[in-house]
N, C-alpha and C positions, 0 to 999 in steps of 0.2 A: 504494500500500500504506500503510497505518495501521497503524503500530504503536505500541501505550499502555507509558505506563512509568511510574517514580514522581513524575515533575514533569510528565509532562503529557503532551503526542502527538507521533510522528515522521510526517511525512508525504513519503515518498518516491516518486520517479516513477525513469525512467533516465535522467534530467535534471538529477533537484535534488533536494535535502534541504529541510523545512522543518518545525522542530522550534516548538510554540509550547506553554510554560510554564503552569503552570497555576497562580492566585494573582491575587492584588489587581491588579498590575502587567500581566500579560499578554503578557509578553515573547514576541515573535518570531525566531528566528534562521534563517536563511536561505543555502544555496550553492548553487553547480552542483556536479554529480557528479565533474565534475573537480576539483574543489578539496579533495573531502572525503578523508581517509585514515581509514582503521578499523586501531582497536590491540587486539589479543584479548590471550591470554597470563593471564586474571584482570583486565586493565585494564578492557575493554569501554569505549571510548572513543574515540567519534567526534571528530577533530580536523579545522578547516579552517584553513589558511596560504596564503590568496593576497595580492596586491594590493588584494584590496574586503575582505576581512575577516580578522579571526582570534579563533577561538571552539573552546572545547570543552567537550565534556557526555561525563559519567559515564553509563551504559544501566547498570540494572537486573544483567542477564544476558549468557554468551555465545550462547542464540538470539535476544535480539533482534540482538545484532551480527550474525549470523550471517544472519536474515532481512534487514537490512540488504543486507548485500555480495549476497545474491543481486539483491535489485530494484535497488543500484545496477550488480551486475556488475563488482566487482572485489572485490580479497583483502583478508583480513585480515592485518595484519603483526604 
């Protein structure tokens, strides 16, 4: 699933997340689906906290959060 937003594209499988930035730089950020947690509530903010990374990006909306949690299949907290 692809989904756009205002810095660039999410690209989710039931796997992984892979968000890449859109600008000069071309930034990549990357996890497994286990690693990633979704914060609704107004936040809409995908966070990752494992041992390989820690990242987080502000979405737009609560449907992009929301398509999210379905492709990766888990909640929103």
């Amino acid at each position: 699933m692809v989904i756009e937003f205002k810095f660039g594209k999410i690209i989710a499988t039931q796997h992984e997340v892979v968000i890449r930035l859109d600008g000069e730089h071309r930034v990549t950020l990357q996890a497994s689906a286990d690693a990633v947690q979704l914060l609704g509530n107004g936040a809409n903010v995908i966070v990752v906290n494992c041992s390989e990374a820690k990242w987080s990006m502000k979405l737009d909306n609560q449907t992009q959060l929301e398509q999210l949690a379905e492709c990766l299949g888990c909640s929103i907290h």
